[in-house]
Backbone atoms as SQL, in Angstrom:
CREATE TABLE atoms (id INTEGER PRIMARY KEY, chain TEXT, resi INTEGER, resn TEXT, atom TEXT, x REAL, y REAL, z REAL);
INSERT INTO atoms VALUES
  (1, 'A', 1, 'UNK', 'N', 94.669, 17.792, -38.112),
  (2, 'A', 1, 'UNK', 'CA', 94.016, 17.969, -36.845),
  (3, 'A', 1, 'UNK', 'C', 93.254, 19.290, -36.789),
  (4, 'A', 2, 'UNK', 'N', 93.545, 20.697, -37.985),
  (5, 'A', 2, 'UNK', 'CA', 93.191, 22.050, -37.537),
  (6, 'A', 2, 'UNK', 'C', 91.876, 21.687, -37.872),
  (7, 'A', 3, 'UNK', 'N', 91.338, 20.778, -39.434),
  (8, 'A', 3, 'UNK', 'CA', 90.097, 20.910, -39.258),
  (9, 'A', 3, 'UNK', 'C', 89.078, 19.956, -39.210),
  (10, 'A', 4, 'UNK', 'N', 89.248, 19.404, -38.249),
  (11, 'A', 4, 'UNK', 'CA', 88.601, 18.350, -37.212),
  (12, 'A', 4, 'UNK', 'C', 88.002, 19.397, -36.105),
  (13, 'A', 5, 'UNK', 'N', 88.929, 20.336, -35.906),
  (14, 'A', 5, 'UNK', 'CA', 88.636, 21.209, -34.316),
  (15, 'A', 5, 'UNK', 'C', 87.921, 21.828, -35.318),
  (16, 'A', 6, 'UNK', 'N', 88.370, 22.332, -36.556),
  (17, 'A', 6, 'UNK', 'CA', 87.564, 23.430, -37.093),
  (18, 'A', 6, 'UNK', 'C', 86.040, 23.225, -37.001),
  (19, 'A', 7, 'UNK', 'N', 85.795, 22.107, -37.836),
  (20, 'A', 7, 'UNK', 'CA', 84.408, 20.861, -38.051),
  (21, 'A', 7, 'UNK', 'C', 84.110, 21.122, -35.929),
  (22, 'A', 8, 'UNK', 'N', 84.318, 20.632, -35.836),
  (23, 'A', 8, 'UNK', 'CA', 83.787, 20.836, -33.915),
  (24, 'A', 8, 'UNK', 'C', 83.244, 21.889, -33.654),
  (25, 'A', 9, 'UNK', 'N', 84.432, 22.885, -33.894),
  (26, 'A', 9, 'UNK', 'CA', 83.643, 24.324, -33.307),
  (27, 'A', 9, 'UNK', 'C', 82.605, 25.174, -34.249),
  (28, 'A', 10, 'UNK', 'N', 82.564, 24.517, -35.714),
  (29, 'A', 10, 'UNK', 'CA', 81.408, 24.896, -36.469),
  (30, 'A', 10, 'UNK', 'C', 80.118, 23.941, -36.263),
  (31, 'A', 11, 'UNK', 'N', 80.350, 22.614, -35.621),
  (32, 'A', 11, 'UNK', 'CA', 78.755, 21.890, -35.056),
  (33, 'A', 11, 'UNK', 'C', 78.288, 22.788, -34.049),
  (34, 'A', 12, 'UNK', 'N', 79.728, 22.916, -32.819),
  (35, 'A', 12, 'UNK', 'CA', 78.873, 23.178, -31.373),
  (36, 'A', 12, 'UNK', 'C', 78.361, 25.181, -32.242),
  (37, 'A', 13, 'UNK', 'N', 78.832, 25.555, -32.874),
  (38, 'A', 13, 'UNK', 'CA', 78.296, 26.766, -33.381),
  (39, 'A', 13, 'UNK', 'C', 77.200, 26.485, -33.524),
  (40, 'A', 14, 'UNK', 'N', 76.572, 25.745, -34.502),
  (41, 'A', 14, 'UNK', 'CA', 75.399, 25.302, -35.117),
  (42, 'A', 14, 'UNK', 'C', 74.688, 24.646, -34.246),
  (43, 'A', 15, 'UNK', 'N', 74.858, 24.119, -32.873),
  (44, 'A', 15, 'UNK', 'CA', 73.713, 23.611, -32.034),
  (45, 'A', 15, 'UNK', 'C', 73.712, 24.804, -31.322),
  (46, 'A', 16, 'UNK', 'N', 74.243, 25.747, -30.576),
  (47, 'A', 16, 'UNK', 'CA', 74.289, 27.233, -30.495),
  (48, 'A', 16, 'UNK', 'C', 73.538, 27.632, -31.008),
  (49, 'A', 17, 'UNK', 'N', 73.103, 27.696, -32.045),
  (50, 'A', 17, 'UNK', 'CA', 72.577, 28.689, -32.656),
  (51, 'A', 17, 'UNK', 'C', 71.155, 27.826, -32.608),
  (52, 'A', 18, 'UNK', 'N', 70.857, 26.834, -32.562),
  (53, 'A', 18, 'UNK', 'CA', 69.382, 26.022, -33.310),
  (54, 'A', 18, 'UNK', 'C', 69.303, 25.866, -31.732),
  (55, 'A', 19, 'UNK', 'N', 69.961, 26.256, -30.397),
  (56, 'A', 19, 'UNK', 'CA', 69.077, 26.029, -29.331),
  (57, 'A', 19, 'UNK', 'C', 68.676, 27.546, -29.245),
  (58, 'A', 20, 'UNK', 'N', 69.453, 28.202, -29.198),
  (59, 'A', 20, 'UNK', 'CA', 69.058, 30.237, -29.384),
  (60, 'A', 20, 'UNK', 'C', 67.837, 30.588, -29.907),
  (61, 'A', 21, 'UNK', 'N', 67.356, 29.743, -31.572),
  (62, 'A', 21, 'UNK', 'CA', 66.784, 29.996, -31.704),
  (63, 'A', 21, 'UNK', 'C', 65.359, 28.853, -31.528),
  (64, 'A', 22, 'UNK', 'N', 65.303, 27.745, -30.614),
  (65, 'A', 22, 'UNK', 'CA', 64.625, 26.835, -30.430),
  (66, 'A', 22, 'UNK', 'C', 63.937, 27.758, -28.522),
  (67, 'A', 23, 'UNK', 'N', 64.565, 28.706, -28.399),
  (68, 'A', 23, 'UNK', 'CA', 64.918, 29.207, -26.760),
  (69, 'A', 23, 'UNK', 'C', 63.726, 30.999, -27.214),
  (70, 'A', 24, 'UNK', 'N', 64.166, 31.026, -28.396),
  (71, 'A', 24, 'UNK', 'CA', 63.532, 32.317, -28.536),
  (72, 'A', 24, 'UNK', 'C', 61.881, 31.571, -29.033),
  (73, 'A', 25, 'UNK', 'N', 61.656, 30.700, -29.565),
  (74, 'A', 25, 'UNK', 'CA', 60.343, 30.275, -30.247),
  (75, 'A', 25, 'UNK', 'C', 59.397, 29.674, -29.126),
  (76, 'A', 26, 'UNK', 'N', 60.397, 29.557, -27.764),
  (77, 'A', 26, 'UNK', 'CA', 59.687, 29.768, -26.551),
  (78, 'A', 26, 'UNK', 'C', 58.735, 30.489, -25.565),
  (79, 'A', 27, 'UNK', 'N', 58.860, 31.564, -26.278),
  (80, 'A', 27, 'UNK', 'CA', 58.265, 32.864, -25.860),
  (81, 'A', 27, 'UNK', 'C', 56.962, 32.638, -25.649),
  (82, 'A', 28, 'UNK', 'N', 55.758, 32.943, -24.273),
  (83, 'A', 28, 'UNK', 'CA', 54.766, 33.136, -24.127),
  (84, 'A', 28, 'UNK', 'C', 54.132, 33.361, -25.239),
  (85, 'A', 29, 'UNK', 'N', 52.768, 32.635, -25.879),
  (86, 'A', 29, 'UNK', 'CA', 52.269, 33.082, -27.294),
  (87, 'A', 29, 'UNK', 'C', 50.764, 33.462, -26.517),
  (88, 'A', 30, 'UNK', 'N', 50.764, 34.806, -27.048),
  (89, 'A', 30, 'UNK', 'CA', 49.356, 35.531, -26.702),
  (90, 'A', 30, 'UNK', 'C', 48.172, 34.369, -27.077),
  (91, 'A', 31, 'UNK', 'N', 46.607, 34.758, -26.338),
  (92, 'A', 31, 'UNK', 'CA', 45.420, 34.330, -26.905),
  (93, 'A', 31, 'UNK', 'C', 45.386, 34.188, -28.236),
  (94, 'A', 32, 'UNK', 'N', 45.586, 35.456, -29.143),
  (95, 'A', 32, 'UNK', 'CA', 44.866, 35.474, -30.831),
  (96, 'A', 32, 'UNK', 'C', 46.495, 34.444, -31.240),
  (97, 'A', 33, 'UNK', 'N', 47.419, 34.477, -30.950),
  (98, 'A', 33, 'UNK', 'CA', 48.157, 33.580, -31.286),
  (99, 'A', 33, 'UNK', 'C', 47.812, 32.169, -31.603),
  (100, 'A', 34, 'UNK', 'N', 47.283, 31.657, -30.020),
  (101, 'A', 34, 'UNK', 'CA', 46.784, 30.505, -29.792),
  (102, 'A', 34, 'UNK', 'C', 45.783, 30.062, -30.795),
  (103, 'A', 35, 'UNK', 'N', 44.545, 31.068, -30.744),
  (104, 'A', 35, 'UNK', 'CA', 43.202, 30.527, -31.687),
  (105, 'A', 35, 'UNK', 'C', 43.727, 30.635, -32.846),
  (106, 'A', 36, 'UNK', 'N', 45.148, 31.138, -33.482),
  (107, 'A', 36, 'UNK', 'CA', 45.752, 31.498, -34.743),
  (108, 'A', 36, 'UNK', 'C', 46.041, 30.206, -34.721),
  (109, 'A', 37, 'UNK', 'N', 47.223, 29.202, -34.145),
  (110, 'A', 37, 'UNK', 'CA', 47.712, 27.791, -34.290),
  (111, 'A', 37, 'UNK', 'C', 46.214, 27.078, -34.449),
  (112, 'A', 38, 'UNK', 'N', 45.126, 27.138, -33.737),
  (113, 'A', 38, 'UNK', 'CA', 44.603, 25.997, -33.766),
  (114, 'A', 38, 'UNK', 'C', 43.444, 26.360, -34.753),
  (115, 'A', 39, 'UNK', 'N', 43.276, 27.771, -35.206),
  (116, 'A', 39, 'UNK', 'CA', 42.628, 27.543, -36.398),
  (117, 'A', 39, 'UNK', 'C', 43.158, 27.163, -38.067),
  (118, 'A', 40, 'UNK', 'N', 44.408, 26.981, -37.898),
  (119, 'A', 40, 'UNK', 'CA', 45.645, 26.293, -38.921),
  (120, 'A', 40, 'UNK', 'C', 45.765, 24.864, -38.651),
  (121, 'A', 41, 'UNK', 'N', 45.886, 24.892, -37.621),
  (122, 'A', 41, 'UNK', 'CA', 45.751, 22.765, -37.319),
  (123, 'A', 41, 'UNK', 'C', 44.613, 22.653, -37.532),
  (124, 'A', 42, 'UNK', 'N', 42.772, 22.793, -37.653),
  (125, 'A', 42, 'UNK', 'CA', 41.799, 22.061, -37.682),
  (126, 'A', 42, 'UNK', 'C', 41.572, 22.858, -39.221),
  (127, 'A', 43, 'UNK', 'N', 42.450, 23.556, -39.986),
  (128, 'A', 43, 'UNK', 'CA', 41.813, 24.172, -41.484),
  (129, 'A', 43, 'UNK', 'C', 40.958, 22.874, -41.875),
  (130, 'A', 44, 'UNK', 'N', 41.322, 21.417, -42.309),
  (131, 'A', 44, 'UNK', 'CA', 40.820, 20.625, -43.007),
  (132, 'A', 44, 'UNK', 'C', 39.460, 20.336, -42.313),
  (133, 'A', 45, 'UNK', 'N', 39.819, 20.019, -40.881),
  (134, 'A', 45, 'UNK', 'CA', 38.544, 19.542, -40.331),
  (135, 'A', 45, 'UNK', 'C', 37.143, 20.929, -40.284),
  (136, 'A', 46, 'UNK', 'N', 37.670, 21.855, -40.251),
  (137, 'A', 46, 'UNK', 'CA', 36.694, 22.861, -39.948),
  (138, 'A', 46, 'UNK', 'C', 36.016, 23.609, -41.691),
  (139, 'A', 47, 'UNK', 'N', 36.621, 23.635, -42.436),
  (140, 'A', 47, 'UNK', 'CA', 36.050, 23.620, -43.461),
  (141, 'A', 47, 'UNK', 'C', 35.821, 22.866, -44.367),
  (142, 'A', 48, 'UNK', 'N', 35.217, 21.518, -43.963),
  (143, 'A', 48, 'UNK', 'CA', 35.611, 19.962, -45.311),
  (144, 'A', 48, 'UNK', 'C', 34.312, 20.583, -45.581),
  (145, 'A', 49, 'UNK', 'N', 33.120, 21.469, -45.526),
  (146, 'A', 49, 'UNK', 'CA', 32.253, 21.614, -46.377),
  (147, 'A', 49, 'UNK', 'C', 31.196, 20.467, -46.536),
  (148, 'A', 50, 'UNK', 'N', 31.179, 19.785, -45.621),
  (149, 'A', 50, 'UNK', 'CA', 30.657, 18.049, -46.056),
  (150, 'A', 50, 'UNK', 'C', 29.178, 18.417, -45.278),
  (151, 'A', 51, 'UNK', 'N', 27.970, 17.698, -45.998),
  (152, 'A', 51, 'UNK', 'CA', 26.507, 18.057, -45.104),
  (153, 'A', 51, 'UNK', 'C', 26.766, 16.969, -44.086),
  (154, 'A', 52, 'UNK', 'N', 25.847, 17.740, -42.938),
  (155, 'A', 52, 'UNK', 'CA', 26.260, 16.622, -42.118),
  (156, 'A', 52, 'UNK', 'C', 24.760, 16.046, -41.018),
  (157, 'A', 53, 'UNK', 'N', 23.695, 16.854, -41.470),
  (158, 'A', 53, 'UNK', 'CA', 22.453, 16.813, -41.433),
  (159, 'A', 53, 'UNK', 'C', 21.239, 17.801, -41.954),
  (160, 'A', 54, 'UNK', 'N', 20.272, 17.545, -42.507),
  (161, 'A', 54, 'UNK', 'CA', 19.527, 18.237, -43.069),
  (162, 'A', 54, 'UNK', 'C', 20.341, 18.613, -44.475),
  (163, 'A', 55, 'UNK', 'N', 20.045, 20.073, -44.509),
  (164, 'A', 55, 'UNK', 'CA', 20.683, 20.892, -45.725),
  (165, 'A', 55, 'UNK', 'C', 21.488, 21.452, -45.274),
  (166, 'A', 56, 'UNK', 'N', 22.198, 21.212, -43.785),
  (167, 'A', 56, 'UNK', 'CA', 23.293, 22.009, -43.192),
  (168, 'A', 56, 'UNK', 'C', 24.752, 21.767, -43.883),
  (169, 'A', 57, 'UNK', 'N', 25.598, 22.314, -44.149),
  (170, 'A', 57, 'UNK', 'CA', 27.165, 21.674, -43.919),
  (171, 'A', 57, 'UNK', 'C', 28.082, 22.706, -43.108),
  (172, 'A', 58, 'UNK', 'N', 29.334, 22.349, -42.832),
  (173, 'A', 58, 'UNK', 'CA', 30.160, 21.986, -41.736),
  (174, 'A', 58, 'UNK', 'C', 31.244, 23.524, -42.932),
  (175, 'A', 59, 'UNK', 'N', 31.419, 25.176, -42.607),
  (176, 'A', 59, 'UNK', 'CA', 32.600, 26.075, -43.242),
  (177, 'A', 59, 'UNK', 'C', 33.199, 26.393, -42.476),
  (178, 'A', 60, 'UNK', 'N', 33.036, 26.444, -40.701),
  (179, 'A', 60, 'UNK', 'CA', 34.891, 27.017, -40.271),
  (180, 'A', 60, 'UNK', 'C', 34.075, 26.913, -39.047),
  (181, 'A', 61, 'UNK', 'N', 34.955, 26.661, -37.788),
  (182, 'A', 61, 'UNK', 'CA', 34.546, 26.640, -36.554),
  (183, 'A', 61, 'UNK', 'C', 35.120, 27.986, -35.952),
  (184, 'A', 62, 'UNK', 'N', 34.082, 28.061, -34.789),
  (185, 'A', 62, 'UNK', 'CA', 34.790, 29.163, -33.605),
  (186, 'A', 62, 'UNK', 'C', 35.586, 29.007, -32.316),
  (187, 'A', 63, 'UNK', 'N', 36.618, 29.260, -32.344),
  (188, 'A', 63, 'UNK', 'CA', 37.252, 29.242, -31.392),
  (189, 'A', 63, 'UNK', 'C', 37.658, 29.891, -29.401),
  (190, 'A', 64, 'UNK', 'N', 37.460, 28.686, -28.627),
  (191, 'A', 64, 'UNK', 'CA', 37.343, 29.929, -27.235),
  (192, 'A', 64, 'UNK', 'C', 38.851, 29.176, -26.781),
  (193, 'A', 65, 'UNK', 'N', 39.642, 30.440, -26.262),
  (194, 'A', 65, 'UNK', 'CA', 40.698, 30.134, -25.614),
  (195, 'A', 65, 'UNK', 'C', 40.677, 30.206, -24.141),
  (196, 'A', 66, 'UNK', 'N', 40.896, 29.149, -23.510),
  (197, 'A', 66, 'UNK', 'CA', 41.601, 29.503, -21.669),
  (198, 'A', 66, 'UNK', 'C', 43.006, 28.619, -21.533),
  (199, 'A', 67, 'UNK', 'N', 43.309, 30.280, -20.845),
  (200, 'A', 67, 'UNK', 'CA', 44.660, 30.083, -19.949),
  (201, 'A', 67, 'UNK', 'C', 44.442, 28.755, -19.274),
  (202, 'A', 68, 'UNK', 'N', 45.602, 27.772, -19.041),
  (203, 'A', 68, 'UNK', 'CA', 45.696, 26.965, -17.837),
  (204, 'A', 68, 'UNK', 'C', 47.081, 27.306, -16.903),
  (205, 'A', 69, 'UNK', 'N', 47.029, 26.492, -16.297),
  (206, 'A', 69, 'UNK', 'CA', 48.021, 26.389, -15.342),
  (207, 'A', 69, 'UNK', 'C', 49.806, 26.252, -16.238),
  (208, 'A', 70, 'UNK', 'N', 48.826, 24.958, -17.562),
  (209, 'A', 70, 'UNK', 'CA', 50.222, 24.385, -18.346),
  (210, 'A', 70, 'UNK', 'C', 50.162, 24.883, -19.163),
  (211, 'A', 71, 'UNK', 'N', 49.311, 25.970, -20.059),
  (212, 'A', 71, 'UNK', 'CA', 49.307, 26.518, -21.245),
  (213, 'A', 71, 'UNK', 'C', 47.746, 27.067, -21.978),
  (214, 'A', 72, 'UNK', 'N', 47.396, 26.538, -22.648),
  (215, 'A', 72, 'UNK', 'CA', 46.312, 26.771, -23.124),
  (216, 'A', 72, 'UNK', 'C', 45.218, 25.553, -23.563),
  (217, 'A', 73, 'UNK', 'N', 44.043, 25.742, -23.173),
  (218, 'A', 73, 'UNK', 'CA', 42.843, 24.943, -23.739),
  (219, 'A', 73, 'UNK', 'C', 42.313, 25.694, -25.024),
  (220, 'A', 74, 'UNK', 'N', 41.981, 25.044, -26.052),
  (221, 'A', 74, 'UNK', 'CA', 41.259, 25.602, -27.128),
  (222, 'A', 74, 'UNK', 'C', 40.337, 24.634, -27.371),
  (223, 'A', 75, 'UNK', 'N', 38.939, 25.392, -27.959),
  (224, 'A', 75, 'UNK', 'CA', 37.333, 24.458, -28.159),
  (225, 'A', 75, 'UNK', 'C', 36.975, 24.815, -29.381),
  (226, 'A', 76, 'UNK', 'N', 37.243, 24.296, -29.916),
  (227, 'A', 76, 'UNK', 'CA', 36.502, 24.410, -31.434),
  (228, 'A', 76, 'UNK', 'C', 35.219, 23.889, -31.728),
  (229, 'A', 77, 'UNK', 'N', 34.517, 24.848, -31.877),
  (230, 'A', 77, 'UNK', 'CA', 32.879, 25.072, -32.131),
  (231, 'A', 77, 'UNK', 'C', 32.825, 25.111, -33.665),
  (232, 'A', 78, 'UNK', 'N', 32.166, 24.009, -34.301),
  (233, 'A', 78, 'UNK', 'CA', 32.133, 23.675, -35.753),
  (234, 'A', 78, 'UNK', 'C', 30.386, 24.556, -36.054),
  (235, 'A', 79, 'UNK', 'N', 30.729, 25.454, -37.165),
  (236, 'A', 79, 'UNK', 'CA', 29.807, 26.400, -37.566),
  (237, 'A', 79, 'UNK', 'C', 29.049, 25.866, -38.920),
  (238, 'A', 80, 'UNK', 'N', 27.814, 25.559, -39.207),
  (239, 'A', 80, 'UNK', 'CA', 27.230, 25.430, -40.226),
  (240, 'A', 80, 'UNK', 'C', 26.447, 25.947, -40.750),
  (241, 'A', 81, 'UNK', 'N', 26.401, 25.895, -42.204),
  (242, 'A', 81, 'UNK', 'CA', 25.462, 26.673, -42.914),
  (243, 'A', 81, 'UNK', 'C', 24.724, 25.751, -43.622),
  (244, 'A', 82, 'UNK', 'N', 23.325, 26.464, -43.923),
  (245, 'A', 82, 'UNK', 'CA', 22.556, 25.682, -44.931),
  (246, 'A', 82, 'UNK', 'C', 22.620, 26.779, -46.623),
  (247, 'A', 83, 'UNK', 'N', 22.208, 26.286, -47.283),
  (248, 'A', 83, 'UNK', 'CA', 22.030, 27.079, -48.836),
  (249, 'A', 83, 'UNK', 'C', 21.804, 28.357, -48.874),
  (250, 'A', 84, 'UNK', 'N', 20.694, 29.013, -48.076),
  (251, 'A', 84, 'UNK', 'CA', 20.682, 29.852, -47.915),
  (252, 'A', 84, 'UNK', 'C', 21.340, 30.984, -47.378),
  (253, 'A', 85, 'UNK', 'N', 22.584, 30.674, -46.687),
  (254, 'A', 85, 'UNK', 'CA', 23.444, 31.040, -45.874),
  (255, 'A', 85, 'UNK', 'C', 22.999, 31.426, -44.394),
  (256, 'A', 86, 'UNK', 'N', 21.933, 31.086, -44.063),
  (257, 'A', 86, 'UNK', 'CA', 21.688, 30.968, -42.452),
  (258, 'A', 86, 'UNK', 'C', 22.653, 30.119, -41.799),
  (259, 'A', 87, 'UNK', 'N', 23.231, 30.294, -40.939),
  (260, 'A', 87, 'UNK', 'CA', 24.628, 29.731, -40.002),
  (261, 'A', 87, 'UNK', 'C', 23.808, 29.025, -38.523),
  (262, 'A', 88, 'UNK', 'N', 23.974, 28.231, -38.045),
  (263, 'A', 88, 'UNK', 'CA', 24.143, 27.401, -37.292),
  (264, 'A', 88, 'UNK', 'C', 25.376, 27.072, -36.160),
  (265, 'A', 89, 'UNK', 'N', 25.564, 27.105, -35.432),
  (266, 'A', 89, 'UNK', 'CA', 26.844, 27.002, -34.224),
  (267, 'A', 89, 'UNK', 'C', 26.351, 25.658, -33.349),
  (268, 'A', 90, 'UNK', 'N', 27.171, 24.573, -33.505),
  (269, 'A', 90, 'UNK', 'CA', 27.101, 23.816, -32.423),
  (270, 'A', 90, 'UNK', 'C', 27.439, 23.576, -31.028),
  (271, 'A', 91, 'UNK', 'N', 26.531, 23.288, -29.878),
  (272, 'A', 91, 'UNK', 'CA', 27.149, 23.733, -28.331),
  (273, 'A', 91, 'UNK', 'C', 28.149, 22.774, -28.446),
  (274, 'A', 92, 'UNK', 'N', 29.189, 22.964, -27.685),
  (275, 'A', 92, 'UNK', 'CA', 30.059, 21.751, -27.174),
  (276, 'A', 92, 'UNK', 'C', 31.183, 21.815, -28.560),
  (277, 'A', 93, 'UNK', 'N', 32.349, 21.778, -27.907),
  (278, 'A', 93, 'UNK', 'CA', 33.420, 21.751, -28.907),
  (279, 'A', 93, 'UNK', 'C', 33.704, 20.240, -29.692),
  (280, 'A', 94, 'UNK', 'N', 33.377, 19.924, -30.917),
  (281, 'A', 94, 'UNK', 'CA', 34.102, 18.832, -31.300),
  (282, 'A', 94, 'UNK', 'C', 35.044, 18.581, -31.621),
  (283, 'A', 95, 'UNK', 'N', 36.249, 19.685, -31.152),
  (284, 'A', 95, 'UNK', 'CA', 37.844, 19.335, -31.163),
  (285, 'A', 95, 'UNK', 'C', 38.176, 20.570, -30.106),
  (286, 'A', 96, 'UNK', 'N', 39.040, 20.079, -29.001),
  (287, 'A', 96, 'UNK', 'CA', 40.094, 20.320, -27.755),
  (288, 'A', 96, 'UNK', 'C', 41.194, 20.222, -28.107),
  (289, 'A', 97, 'UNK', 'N', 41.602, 21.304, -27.927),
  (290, 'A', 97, 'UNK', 'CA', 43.386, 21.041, -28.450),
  (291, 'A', 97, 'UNK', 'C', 43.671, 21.782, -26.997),
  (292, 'A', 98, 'UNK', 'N', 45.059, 20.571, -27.140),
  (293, 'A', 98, 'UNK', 'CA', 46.251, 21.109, -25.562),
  (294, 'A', 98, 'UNK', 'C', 47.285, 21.870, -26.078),
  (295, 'A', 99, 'UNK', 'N', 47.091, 23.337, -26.039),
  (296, 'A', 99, 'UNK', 'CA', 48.916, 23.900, -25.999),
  (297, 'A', 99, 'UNK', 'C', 49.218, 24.016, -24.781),
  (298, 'A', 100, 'UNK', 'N', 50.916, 24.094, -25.232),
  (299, 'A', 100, 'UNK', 'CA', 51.448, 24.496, -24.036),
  (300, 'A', 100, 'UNK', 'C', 52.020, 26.148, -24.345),
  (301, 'A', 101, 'UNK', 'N', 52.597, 26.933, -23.030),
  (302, 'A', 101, 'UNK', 'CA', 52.148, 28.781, -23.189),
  (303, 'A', 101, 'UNK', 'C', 53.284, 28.821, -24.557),
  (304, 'A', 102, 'UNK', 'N', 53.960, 28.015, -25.141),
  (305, 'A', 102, 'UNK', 'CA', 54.861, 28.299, -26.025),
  (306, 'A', 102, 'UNK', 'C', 54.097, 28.109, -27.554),
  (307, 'A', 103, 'UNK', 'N', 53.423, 27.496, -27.054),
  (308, 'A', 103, 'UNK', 'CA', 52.160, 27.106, -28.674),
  (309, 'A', 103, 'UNK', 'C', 52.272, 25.731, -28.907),
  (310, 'A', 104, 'UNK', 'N', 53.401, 25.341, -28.363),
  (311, 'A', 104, 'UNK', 'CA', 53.310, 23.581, -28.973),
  (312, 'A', 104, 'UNK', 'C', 51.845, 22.644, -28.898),
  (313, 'A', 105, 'UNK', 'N', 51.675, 21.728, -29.460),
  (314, 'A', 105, 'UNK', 'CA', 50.204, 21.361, -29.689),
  (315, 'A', 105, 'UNK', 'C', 51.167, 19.815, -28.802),
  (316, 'A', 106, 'UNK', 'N', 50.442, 19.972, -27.706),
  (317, 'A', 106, 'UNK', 'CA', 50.713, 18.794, -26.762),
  (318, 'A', 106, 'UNK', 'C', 49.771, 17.604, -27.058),
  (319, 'A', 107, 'UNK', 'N', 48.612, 17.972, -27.326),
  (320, 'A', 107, 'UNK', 'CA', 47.460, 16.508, -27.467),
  (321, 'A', 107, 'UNK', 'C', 46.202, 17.511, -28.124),
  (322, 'A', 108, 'UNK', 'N', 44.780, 16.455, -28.203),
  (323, 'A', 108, 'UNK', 'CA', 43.727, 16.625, -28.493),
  (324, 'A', 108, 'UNK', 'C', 43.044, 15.837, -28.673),
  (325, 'A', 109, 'UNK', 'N', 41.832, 16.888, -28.037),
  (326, 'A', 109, 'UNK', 'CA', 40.465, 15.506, -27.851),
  (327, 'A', 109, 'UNK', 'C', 39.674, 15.573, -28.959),
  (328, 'A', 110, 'UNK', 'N', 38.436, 14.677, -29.416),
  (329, 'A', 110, 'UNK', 'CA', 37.525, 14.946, -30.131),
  (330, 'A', 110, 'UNK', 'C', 37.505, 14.495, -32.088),
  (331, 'A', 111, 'UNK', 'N', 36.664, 15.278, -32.634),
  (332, 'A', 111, 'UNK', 'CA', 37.195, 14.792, -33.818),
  (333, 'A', 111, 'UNK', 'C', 38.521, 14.656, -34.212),
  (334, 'A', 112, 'UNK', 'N', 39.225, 14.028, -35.482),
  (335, 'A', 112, 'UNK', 'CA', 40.351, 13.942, -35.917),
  (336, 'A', 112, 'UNK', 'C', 40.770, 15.083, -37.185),
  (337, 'A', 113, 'UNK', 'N', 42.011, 15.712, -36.618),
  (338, 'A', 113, 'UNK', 'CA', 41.890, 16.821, -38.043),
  (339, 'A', 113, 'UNK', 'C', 43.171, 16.510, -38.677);
């Protein structure tokens, strides 16, 4: 019977501890945080390098962050270059990502990354 209780009080230890630290990863995540997550979630989409008209192609987008009510909006502005290295910025974000103020990536609109 001692280690049955033992086994018990080493789970509820161990969910203890993985909510402690599920409770601390909660923490308000600053702006450069934010454009930090969502320029790591769109790496593939924002630099596939692929032409996508003319002699342009598609190396890393720019990112604008706003506060909401539930967390954060992010707009990813896909940046292109042609051969020469003249750069290009497109208006209008082709990927919206939803955090929430903890960083979790709740949804997103727009291209697929």
């Amino acid at each position: 019977m001692d280690g049955i209780c033992a086994r018990g009080v080493m789970i509820l230890a161990a969910m203890l501890f993985a909510h402690s630290a599920t409770a601390q990863n909660a923490e308000p995540k600053s702006e450069a945080d934010i454009v930090e997550l969502a320029r790591v979630a769109t790496l593939r989409y924002c630099g596939d390098h692929e032409p996508v008209f003319g002699a342009y192609f598609k190396t890393r987008c720019a990112f604008i962050a706003s506060r909401t009510s539930d967390g954060w909006l992010v707009s990813g502005h896909p940046i292109y270059e042609n051969n020469q290295g003249a750069e290009s910025i497109v208006e209008g974000g082709d990927v919206v990502l939803y955090y929430s103020a903890a960083g979790v990536l709740l949804k997103y609109e727009g291209a697929a990354f």
